[in-house]
N, C-alpha and C positions, 0 to 999 in steps of 0.2 A: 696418476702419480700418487704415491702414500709416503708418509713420513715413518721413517724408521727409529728416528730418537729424539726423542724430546727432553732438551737440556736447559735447567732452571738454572739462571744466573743470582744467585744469594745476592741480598741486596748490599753484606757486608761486602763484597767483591767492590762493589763501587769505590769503596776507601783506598783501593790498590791501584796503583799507577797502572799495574800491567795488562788489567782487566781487558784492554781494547785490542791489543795484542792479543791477548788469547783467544776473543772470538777471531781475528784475522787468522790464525793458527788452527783452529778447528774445523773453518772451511777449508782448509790446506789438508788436516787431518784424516777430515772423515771420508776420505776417499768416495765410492759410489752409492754412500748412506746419503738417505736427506733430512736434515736436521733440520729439528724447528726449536729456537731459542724461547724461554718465558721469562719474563726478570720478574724479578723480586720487586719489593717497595723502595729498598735505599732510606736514602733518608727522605724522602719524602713521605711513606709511610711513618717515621719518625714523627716528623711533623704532625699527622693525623693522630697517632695515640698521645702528645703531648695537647693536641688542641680538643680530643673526646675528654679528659680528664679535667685540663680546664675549663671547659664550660659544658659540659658534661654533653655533651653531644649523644642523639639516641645512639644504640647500634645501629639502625639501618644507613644512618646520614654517613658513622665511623664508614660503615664497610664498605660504603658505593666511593668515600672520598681514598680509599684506603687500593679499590680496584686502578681508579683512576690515578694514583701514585705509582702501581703499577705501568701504566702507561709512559709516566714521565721517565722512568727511571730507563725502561726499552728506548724510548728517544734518546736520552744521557749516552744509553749504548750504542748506539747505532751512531752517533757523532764519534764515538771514541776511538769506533774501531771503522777502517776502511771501506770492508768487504759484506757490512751487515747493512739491512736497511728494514725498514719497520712495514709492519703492514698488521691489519685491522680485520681481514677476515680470512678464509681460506683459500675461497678465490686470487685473494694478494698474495697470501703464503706461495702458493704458487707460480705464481706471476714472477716474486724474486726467485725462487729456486731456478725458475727456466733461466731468468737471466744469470744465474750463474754466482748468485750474492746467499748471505744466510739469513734466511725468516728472522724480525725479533718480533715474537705477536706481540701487539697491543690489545688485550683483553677487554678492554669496558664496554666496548660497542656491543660486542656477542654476549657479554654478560648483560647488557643492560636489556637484551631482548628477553634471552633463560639466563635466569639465575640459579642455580639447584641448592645454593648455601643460606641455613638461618643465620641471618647476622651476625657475628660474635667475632671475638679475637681470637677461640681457637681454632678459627678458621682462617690462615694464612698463605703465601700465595705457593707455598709449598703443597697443599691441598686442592690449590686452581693449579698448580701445573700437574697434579696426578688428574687431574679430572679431563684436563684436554687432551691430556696423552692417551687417557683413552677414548676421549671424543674422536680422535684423529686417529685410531687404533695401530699407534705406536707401539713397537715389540720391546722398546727400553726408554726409563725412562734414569736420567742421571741429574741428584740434585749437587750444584754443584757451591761449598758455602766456603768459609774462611777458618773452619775446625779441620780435622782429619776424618770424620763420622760421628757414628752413634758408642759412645762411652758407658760404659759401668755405670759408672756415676760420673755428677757434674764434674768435671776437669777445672773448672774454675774454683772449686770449693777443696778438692780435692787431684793435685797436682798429679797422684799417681795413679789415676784414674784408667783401667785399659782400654784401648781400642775393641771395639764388638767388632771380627771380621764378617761375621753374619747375626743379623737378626730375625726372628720369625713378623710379619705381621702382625700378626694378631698379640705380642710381646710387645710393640713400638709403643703404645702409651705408659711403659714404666720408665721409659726416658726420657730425653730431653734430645732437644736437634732436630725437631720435628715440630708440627704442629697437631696436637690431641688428635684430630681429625682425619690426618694425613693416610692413618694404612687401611680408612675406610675408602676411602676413591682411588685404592689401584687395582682398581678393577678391569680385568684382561692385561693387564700389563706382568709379561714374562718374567721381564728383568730391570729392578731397578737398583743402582749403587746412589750413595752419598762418598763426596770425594772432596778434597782439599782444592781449592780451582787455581789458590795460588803456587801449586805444585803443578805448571804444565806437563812435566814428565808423566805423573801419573793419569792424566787427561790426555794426552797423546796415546800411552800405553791402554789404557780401558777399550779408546777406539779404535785401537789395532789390535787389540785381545779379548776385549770383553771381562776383562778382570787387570784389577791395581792394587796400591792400596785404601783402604776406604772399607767402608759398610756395605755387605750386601744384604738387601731384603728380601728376603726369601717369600716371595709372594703363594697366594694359592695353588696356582697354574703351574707355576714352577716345582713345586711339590709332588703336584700330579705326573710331571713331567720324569722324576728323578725313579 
């Protein structure tokens, strides 16, 4: 059994009521794909960057407390939403797809054995979920946050900021909505979009077309591919 898409839950999602809904809607959605969920930090990562700053915590302490907020946040999700349930290695990943539920990985176990990341903050869990997506040589991977994508410029700064319908990889560090790291670990990964999560229509439409609205990143593979 292989996973076919691997879908990062933005930790800002956690703020939205409808977040638990939508993963119950995704395993409705995905029809005969198997989807492997990665969540974000939430605020629990929160937590971590406001306690390395007060007592200045090394990087290695920030990143393993930072993985492990990952963890907590997949449990937040899996209580939220009905049809998800958590699991800790791939063995388990699988274990719930048979039963008929959707993966949320819990990352810190498998990282605590390989870790392949120097410690830092521009390494975020948007760069662990490109990394297991192709650990698990997923064909897509979808990040899914609380913006629309990857913008011109910051949107916050600048209101008229446009949506990028495509970006190139090797371009993604002159933005923002990502993490510095990020278009280094999508490696073998065909196809990956950034998408709005609190927009389930365009999360419904991606997984029954493979295109919405959102960012696509135009990775290597894909290129070769065109």
């Amino acid at each position: 059994m292989n996973i076919d898409v691997v879908i990062k839950v933005g930790g800002s999602l956690g703020q939205w009521r409808g977040v638990g809904k939508l993963l119950d809607s995704i395993q409705q959605w995905k029809s005969a794909a198997n989807v492997l969920v990665i969540p974000g930090g939430g605020v629990f990562a929160d937590l971590v960057r406001a306690e390395y700053r007060r007592t200045q915590l090394t990087e290695r302490a920030a990143h393993r407390m930072a993985i492990l907020a990952m963890d907590q946040y997949g449990l937040q999700l899996c209580d939220l939403a009905s049809r998800a349930a958590p699991a800790s290695s791939l063995n388990q990943v699988m274990q719930v797809i048979r039963c008929g539920r959707l993966p949320v990985y819990l990352p810190s176990r498998s990282l605590a054995r390989r870790d392949p990341f120097t410690p830092s903050w521009r390494v975020t869990s948007d760069s662990i979920a490109a990394y297991i997506a192709g650990l698990v040589q997923a064909r897509a991977l979808l990040l899914l946050k609380s913006v629309d994508g990857i913008f011109a410029r910051d949107p916050k700064a600048d209101p008229s900021a446009p949506l990028l319908p495509r970006v190139t990889r090797s371009r993604l560090p002159r933005y923002s909505g990502v993490d510095r790291e990020f278009g280094r670990w999508l490696n073998g990964i065909d196809c990956c979009w950034i998408i709005n999560g609190t927009h389930p229509t365009r999360v419904k439409k991606w997984l029954e077309r493979g295109t919405t609205v959102g960012t696509c990143v135009v990775t290597r593979s894909a290129k070769r591919r065109a």
